[in-house]
C-alpha positions as CSV (number, residue, x, y, z in Angstrom):
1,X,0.0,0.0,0.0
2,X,1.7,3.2,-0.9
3,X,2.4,6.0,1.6
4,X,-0.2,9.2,2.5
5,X,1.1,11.9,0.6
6,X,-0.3,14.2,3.7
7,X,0.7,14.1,6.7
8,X,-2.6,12.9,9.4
9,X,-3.8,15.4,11.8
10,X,-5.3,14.7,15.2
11,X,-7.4,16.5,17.4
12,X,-5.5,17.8,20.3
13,X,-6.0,16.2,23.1
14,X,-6.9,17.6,26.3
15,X,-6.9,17.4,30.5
16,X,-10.1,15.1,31.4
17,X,-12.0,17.4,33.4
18,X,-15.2,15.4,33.9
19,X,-14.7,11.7,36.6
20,X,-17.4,9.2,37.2
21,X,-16.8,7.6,40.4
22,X,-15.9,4.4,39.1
23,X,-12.9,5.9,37.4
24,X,-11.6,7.6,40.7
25,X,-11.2,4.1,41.9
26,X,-8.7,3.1,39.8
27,X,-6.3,6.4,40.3
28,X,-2.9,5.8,42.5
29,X,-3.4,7.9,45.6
30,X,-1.0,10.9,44.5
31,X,-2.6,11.1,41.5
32,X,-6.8,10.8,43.5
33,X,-5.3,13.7,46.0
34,X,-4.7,16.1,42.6
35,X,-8.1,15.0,41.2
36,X,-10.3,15.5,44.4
37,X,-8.3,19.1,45.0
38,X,-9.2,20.2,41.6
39,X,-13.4,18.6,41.9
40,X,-13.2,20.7,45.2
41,X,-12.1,23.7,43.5
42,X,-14.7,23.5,40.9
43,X,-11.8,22.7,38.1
44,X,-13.1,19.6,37.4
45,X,-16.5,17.6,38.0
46,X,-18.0,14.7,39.0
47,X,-20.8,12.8,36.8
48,X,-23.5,11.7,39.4
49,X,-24.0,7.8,38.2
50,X,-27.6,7.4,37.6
51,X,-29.6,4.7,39.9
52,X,-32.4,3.0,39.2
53,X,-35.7,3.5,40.9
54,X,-36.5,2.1,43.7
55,X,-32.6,1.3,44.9
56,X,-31.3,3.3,48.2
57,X,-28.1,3.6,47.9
58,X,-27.8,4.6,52.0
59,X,-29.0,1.0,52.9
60,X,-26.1,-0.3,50.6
């Protein structure tokens, strides 16, 4: 297959700024501690997970 004459262009790629909770779980704790500063800021912000009806999350 011959070569692109043009070179490919990607979009730029920038800070994640938006966390579900599942994906705070996974962070190493240096890394969590920069993330939670920055949600308590108001930097970044946290995507309430949506829960069925009828579960209470309190009794979990």
């Amino acid at each position: 297959m011959p070569r692109r004459k043009e070179a490919e262009q990607f979009a730029v790629v920038e800070e994640k700024d938006c966390w579900h909770l599942y994906g705070l779980q996974d962070l190493a704790p240096t890394k969590f501690a920069k993330v939670i500063s920055k949600i308590l800021q108001g930097r970044h912000w946290v995507i309430n997970p949506e829960v069925p009806e009828g579960i209470d999350l309190r009794s979990l």
